[in-house]
One Martini backbone bead per residue (centre of mass of N, CA, C, O) as a GRO file, in nm:
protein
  388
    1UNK     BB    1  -2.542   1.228  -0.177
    2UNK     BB    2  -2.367   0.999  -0.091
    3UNK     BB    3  -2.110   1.086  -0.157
    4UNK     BB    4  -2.124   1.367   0.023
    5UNK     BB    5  -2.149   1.165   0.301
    6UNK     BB    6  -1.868   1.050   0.237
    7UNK     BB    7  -1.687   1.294   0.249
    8UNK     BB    8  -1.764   1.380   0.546
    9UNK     BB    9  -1.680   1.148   0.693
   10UNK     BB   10  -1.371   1.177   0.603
   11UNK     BB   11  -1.311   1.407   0.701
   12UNK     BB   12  -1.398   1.370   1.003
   13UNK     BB   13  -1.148   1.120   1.018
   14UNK     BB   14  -0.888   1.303   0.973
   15UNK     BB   15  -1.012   1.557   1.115
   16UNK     BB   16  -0.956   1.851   1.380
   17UNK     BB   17  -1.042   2.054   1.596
   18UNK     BB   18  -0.763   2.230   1.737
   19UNK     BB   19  -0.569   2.376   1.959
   20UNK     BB   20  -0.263   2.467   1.845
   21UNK     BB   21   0.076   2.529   1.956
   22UNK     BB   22   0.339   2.718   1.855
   23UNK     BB   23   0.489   2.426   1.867
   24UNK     BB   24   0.773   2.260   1.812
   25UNK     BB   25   0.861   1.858   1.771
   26UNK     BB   26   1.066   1.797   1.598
   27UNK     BB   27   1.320   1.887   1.720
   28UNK     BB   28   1.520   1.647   1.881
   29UNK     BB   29   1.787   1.685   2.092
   30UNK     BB   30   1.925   1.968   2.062
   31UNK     BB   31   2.114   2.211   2.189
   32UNK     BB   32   1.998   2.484   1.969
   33UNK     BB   33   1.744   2.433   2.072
   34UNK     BB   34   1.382   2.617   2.197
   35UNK     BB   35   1.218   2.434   2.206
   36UNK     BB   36   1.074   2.135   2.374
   37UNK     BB   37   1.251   1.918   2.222
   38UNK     BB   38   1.522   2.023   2.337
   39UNK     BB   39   1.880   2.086   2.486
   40UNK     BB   40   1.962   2.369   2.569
   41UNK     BB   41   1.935   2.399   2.844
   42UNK     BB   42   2.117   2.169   2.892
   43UNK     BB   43   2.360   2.274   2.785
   44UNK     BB   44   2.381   2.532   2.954
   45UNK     BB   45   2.426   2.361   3.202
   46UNK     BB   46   2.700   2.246   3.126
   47UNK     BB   47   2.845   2.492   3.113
   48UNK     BB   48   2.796   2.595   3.379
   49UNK     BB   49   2.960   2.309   3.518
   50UNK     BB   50   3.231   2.321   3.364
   51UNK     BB   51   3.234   2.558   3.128
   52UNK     BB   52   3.281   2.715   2.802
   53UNK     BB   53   3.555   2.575   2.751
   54UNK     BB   54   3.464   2.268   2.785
   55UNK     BB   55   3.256   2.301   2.571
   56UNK     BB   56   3.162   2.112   2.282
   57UNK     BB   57   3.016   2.105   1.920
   58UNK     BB   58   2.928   1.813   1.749
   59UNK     BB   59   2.891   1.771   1.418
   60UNK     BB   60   2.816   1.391   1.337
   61UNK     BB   61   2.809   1.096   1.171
   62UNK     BB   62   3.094   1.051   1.326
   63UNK     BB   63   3.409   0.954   1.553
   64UNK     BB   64   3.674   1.049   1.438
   65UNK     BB   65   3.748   1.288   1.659
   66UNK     BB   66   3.817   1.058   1.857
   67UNK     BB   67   4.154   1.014   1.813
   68UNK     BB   68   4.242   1.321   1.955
   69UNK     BB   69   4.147   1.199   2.248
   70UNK     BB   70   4.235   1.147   2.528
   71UNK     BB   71   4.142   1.239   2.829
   72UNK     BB   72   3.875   1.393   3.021
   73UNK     BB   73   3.627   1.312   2.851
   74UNK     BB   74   3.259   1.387   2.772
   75UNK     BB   75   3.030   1.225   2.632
   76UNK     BB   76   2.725   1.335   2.442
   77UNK     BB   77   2.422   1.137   2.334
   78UNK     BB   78   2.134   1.242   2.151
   79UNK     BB   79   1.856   0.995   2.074
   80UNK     BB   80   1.596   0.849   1.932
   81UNK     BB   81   1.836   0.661   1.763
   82UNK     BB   82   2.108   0.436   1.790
   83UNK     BB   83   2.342   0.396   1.523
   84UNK     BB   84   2.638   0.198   1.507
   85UNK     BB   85   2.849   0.089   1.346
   86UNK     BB   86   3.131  -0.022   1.356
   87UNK     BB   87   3.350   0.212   1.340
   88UNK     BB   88   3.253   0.334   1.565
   89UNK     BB   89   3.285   0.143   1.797
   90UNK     BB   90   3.601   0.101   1.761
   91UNK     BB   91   3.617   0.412   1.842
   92UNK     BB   92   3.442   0.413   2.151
   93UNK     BB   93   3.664   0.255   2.274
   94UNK     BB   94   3.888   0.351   2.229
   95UNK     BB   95   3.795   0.606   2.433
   96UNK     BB   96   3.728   0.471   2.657
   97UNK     BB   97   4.062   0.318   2.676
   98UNK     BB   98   4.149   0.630   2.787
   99UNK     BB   99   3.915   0.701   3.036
  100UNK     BB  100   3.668   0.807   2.945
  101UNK     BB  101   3.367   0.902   2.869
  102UNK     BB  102   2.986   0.805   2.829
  103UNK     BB  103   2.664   0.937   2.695
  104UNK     BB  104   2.330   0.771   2.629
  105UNK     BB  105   2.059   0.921   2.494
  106UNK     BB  106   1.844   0.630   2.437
  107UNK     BB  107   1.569   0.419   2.353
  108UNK     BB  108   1.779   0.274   2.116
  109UNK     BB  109   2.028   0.066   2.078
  110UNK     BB  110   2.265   0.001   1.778
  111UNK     BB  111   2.540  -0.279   1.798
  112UNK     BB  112   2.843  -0.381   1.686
  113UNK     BB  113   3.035  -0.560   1.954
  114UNK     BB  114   3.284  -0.725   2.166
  115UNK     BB  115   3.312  -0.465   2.387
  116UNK     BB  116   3.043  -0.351   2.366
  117UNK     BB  117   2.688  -0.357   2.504
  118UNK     BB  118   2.466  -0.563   2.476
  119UNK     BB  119   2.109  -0.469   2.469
  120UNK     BB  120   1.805  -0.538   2.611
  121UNK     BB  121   1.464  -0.452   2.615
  122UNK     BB  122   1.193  -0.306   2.811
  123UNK     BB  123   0.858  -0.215   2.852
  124UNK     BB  124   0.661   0.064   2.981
  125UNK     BB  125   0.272   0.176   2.974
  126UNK     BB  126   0.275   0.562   3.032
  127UNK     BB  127   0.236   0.900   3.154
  128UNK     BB  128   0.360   0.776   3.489
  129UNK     BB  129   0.663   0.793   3.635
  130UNK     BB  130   0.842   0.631   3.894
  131UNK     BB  131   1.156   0.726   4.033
  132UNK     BB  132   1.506   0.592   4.141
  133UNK     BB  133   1.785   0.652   4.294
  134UNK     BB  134   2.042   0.553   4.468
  135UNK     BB  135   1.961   0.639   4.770
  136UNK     BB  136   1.698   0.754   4.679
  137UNK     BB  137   1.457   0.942   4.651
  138UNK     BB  138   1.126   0.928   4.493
  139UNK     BB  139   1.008   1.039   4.131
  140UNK     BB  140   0.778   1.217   3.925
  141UNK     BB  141   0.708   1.171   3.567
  142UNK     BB  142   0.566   1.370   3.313
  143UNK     BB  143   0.459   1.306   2.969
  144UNK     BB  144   0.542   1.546   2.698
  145UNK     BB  145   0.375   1.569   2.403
  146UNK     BB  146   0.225   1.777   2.146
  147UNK     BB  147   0.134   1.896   2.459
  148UNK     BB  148   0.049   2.077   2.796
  149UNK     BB  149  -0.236   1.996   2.908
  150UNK     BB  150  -0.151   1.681   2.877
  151UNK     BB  151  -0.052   1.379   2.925
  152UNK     BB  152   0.127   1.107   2.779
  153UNK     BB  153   0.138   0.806   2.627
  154UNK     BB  154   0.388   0.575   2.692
  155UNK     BB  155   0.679   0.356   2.613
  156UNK     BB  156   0.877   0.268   2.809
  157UNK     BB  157   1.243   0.233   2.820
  158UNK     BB  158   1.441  -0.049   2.920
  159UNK     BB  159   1.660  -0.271   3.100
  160UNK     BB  160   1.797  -0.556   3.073
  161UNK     BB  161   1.984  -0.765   2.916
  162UNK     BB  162   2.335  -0.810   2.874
  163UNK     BB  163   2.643  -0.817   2.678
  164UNK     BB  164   2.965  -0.826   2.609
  165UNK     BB  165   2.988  -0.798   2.919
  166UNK     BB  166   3.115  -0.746   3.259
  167UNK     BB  167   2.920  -0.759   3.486
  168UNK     BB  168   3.075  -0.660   3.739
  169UNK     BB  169   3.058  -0.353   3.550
  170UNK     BB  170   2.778  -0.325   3.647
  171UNK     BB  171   2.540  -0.060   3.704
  172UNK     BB  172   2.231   0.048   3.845
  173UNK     BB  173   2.104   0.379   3.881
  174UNK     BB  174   1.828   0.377   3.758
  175UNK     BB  175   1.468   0.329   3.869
  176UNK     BB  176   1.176   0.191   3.781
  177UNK     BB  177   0.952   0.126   4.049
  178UNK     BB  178   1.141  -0.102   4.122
  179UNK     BB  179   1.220  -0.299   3.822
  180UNK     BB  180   1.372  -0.150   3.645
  181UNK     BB  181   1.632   0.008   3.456
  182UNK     BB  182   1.701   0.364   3.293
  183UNK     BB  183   1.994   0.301   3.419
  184UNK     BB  184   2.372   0.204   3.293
  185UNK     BB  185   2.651   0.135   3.369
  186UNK     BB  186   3.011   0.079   3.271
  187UNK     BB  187   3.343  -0.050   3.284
  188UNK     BB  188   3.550   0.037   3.011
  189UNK     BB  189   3.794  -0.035   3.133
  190UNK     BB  190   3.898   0.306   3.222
  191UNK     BB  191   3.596   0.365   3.112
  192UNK     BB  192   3.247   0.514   3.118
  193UNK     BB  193   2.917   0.377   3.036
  194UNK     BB  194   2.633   0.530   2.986
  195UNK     BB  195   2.280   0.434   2.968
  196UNK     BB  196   1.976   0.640   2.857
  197UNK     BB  197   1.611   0.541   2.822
  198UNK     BB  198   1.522   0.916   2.852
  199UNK     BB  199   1.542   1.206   2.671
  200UNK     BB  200   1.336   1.348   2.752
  201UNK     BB  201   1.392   1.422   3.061
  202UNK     BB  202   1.590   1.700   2.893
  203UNK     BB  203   1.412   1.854   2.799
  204UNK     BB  204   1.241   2.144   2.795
  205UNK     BB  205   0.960   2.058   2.885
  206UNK     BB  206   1.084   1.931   3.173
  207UNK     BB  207   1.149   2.172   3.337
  208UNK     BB  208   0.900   2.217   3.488
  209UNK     BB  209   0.962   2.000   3.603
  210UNK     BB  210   1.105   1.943   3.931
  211UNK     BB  211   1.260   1.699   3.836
  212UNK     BB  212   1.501   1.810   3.671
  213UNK     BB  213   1.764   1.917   3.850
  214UNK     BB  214   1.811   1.692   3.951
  215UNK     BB  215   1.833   1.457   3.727
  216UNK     BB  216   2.119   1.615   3.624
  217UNK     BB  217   2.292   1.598   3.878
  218UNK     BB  218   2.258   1.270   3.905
  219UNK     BB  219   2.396   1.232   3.570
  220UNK     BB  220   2.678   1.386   3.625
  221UNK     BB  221   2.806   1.265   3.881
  222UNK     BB  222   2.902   0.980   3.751
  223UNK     BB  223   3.110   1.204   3.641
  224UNK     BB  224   3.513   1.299   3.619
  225UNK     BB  225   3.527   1.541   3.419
  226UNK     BB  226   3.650   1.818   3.239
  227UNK     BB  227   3.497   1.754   2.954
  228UNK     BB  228   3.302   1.830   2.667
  229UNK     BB  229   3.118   1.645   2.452
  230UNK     BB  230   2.832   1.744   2.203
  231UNK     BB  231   2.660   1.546   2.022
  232UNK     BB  232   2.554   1.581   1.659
  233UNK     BB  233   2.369   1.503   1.413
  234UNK     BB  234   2.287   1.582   1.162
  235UNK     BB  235   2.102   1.421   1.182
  236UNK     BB  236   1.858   1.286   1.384
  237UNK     BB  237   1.924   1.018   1.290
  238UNK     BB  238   2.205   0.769   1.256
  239UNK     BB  239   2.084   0.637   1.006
  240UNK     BB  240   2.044   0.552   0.714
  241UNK     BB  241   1.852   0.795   0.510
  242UNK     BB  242   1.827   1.005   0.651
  243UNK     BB  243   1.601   1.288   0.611
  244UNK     BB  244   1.461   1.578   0.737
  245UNK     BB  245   1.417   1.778   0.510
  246UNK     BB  246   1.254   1.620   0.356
  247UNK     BB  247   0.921   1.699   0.242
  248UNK     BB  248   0.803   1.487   0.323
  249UNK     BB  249   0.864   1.477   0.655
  250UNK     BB  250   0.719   1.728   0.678
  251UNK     BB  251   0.423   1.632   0.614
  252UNK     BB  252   0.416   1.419   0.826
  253UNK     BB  253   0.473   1.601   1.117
  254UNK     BB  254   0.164   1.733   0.992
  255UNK     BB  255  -0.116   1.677   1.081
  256UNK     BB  256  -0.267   1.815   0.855
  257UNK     BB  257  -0.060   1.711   0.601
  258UNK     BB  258  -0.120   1.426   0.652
  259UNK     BB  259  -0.416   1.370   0.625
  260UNK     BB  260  -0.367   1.501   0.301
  261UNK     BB  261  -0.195   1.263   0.247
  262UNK     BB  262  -0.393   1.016   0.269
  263UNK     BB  263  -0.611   1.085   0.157
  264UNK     BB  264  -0.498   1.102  -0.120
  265UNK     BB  265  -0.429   0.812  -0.154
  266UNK     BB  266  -0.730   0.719  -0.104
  267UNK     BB  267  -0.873   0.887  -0.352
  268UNK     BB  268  -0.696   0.733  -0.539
  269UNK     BB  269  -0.737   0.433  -0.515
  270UNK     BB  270  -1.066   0.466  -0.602
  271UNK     BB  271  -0.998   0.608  -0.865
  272UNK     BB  272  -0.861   0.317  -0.983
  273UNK     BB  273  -1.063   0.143  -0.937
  274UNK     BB  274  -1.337   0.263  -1.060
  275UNK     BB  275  -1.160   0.320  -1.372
  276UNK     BB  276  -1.069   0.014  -1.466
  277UNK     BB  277  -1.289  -0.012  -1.601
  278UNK     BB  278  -1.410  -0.050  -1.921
  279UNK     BB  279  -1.454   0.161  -2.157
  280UNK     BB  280  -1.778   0.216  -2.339
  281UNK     BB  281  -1.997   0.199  -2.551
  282UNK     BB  282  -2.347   0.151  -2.572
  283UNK     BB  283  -2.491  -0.110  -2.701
  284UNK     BB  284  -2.674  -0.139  -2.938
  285UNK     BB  285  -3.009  -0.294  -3.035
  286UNK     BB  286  -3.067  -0.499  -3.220
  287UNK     BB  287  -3.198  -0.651  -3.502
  288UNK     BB  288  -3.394  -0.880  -3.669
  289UNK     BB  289  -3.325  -1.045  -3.897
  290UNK     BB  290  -3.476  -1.083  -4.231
  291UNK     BB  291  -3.630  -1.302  -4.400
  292UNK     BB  292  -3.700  -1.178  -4.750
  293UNK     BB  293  -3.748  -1.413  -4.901
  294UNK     BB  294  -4.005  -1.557  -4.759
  295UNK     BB  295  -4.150  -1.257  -4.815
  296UNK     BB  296  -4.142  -1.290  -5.148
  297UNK     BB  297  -4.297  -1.519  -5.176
  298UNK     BB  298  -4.548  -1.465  -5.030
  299UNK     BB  299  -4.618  -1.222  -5.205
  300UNK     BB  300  -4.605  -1.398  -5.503
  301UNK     BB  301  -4.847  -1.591  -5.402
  302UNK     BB  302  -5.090  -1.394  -5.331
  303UNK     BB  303  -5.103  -1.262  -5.604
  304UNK     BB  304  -5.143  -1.500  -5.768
  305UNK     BB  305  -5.392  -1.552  -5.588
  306UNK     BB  306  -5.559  -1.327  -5.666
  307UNK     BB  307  -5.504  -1.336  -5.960
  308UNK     BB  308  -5.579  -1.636  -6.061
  309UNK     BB  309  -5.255  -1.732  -6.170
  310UNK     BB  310  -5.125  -2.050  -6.183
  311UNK     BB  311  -4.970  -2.084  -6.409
  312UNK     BB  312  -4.753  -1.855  -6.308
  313UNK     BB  313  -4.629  -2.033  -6.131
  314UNK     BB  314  -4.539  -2.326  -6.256
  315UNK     BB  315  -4.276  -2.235  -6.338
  316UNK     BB  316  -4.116  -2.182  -6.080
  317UNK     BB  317  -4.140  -2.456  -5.980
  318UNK     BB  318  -4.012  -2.598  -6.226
  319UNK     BB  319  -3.745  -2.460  -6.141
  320UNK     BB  320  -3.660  -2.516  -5.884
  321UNK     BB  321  -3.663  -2.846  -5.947
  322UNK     BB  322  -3.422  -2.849  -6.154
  323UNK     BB  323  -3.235  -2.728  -5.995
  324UNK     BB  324  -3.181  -2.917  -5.788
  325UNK     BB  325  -3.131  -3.173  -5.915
  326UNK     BB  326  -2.875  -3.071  -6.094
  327UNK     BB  327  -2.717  -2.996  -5.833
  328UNK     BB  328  -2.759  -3.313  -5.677
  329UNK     BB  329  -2.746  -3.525  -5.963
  330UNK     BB  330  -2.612  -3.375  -6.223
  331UNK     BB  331  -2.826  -3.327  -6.416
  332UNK     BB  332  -3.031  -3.307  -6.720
  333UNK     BB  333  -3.318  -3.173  -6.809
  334UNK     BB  334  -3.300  -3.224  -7.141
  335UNK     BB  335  -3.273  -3.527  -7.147
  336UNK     BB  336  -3.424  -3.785  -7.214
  337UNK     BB  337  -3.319  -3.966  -6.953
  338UNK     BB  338  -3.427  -3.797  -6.676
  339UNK     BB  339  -3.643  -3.993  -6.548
  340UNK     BB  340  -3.451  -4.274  -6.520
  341UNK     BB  341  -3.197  -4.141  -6.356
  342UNK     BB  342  -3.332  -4.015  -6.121
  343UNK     BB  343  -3.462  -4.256  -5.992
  344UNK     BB  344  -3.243  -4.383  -5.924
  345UNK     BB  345  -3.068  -4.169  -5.752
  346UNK     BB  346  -3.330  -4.101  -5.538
  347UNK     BB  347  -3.556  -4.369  -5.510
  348UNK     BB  348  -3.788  -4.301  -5.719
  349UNK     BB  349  -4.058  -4.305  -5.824
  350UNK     BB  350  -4.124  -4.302  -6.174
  351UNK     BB  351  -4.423  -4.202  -6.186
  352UNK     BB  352  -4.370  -3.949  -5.993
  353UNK     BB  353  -4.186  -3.802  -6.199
  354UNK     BB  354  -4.380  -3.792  -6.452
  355UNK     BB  355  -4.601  -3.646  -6.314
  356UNK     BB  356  -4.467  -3.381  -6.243
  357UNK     BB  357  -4.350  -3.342  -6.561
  358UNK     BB  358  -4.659  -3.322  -6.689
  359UNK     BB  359  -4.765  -3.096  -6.549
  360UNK     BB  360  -4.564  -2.874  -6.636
  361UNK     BB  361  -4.667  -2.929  -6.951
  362UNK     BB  362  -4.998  -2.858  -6.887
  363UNK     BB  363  -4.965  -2.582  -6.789
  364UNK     BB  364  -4.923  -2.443  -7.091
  365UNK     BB  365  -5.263  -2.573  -7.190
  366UNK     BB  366  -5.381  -2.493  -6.927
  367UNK     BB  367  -5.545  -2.436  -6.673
  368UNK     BB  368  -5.518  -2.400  -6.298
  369UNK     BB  369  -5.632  -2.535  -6.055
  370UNK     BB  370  -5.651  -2.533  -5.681
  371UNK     BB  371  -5.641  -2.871  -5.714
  372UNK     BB  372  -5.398  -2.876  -5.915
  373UNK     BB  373  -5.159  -2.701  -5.698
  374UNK     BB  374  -5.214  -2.908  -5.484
  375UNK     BB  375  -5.107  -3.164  -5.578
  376UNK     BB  376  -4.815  -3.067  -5.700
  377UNK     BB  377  -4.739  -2.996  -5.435
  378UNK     BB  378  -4.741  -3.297  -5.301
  379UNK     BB  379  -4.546  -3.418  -5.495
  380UNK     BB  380  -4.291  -3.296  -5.474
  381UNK     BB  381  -4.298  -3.316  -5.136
  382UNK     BB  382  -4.289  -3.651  -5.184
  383UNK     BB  383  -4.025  -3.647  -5.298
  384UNK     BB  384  -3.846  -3.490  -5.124
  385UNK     BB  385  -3.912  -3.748  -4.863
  386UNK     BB  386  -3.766  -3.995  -5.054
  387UNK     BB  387  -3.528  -3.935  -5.105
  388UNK     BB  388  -3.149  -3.945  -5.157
   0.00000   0.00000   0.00000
């Protein structure tokens, strides 16, 4: 009963009744995505906006494509973060100092250069956000993921102080309720480089938000050319050993799924837990060994004395008695004088030894009454006592 109410509780722990609408919410900032948390539409916008014979779309997890652009193209970079190695910033430094220029929608950006800016991020943690563009009133934007009903709480992500690049050439484009900015522009030589810390912002589920028009119109004015590549990594982040596809990563997306591969590591750990003790079979109570010797003399001491036949006892007495000596005191029982050598070795009177072998000696002569059976008892027991 107890493991059962046990199980109930990890149930209802793990798992929760939820009506949850059929959209994807894993492929994240796709161009080609239409599910809500792609960017379909943003780039349907980019094709309106530029023309579609400008817009290309490009899938790479590397630079290399940019040695071959001259100028006047935007670069267009959205990732959940963004991971960026030595040779991709020093292509994109190079695309940059022919005048091009480069927007990166990303929550956080790494990578090392000593000519493109290394930047601090600061967080602040809410579901509703007022944000506001340069010389622009401010507007509100609600946080969406994972479902439509309800704004989610998120840590959104600002930017703080910039390195490896000159201040003067910096300036912030959009803040957030005027403490932090979470757009911001560099003057790289003759190209431009813009860093946005939030790509929900263009997701298609935030189309349904008024500023989503608003929004596109003033993050695209920064910008001067006249064609456009939209970068897409193969895999969803460009961090090295992403596989979007592997079975884990799917199975860890899907919350039902999720949930019953922790359970199951959870009862796997504890039925390691459990199991490890070491099993055999129960040991049964042994029985105390009984000294039969004891019970035998016992018994043949008792039957001698029920039929009165002390006589036929005093020979047992007589052999275990010349036994002894002889293991002890290596002596021949048969000597003449074995009763002054055992004397001397035992260092017993010999009065004592002589009496004891007299009495076996009689004992075949003549019926021992039991108080005659009863001195040679005494008799033995003092020489016992007295030996060395």
């Amino acid at each position: 009963m107890a493991l059962l109410l046990l199980a109930i509780c990890i149930v209802f722990i793990f798992f929760r009744i939820a009506d949850r609408p059929d959209i994807d919410w894993k492929n994240k900032f796709q161009f080609e995505e239409k599910h809500s948390s792609g960017y379909w539409l943003f780039s349907e916008m980019i094709k309106d906006r530029y023309g579609a014979n400008s817009v290309e779309l490009k899938k790479s997890d590397n630079f290399d494509y940019l040695d071959s652009i001259d100028d006047q193209t935007l670069l267009i970079f959205p990732s959940t973060r963004l991971y960026i190695d030595d040779d991709m910033s020093v292509q994109l430094y190079e695309f940059l100092e022919k005048g091009n220029e480069a927007l990166f929608l990303s929550r956080f950006h790494s990578y090392n250069s000593d000519s493109l800016p290394v930047i601090d991020f600061i967080s602040r943690f809410d579901s509703i956000m007022e944000f506001r563009w340069n010389d622009s009133e401010p507007f509100t934007a609600k946080y969406f993921w994972g479902g439509l009903k309800k704004a989610t709480k998120i840590s959104w992500r600002g930017l703080d102080e910039s390195y490896s690049v000159d201040i003067s050439s910096m300036k912030d484009e959009m803040l957030m309720r005027d403490s932090f900015p979470i757009v911001r522009s560099y003057m790289i030589s003759e190209g431009k480089y813009v860093v946005h810390t939030l790509p929900e912002l263009f997701a298609n589920i935030n189309s349904l938000q008024p500023f989503y028009e608003y929004n596109f119109n003033k993050t695209l004015s920064l910008f001067d050319s006249e064609n456009v590549i939209l970068h897409e990594t193969e895999r969803s982040n460009i961090y090295a050993g992403t596989n979007e596809k592997s079975p884990l990563k799917y199975v860890l997306s899907q919350p039902a799924l999720r949930n019953a591969y922790y359970l199951l590591l959870i009862t796997s750990l504890l039925y390691v837990l459990f199991s490890s003790k070491r099993k055999q079979r129960i040991i049964p109570t042994l029985v105390t060994n009984k000294n039969t010797s004891l019970e035998y003399v016992n018994t043949m001491s008792e039957l001698f004395q029920m039929q009165n036949q002390n006589t036929k006892l005093i020979p047992h007495m007589e052999k275990v008695f010349l036994k002894k000596m002889q293991s002890r005191y290596f002596l021949d029982p048969k000597a003449d004088n074995f009763a002054d050598v055992l004397s001397k070795k035992s260092r017993v009177d010999k009065k004592l030894i002589d009496k004891i072998l007299l009495q076996f000696t009689n004992a075949s002569k003549y019926e021992f009454s039991d108080e005659q059976l009863f001195r040679l008892y005494n008799d033995i027991k003092q020489f016992y006592n007295n030996c060395k």
